[in-house]
N, C-alpha and C positions, 0 to 999 in steps of 0.2 A: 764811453765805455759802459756807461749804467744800462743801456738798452741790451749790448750783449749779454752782460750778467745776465737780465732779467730773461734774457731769450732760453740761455742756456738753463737757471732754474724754474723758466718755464715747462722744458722738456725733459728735464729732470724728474719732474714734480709728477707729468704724466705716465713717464715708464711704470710697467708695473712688475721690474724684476726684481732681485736682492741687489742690494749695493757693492756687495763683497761678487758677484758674477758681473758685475763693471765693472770694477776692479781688477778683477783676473784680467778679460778681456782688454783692457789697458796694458797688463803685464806682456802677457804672451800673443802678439796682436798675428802672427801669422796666419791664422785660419780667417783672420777680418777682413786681413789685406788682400787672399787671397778672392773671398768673395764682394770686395770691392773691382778688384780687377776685370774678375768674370760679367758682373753685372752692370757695372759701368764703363766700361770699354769692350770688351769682348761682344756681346750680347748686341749692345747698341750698332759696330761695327759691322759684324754680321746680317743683321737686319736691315740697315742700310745698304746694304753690297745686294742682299737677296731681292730685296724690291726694286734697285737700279737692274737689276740682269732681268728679271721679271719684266720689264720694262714699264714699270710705272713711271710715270711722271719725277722730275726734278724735286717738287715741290711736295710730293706725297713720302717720294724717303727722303728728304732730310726731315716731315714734322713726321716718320716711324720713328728715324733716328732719336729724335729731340723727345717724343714719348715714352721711346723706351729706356731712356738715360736718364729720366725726371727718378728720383727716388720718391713711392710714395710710401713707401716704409716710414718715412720721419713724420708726417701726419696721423698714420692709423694709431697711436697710440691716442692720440688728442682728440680724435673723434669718435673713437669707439669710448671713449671717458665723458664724452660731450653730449651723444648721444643716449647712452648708456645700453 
């Protein structure tokens, strides 16, 4: 369990919003969920289907599919902090 903690006040540590705008977002999560859905399943599904009909390769839409479903949202905070 100590490694999650530290994961999570790893990423904690790097956001660079107000605590209280996490908090809301925790509260009222419907606009979160909504762009969880859109972006990880919608988006990726989509993209998968357009490159199969396109007729790519098997192997080219499932790693569109797998790219475009990776969030790299959860990284840019930690690297533009890293980076500076």
């Amino acid at each position: 369990m100590m490694m999650y903690l530290l994961i999570v006040v790893m990423f904690l540590s790097f956001l660079k919003i107000n605590l209280d705008d996490v908090v809301h977002e925790f509260v009222h999560p419907a606009k979160r969920i909504y762009v969880v859905i859109v972006t990880m399943i919608i988006v990726p599904t989509l993209l998968y289907a357009l490159t199969s009909w396109l007729g790519f390769g098997q192997d080219i839409s499932i790693a569109v599919l797998l790219i475009s479903a990776m969030p790299a949202a959860m990284a840019v905070p930690a690297l533009s902090d890293i980076f500076k």
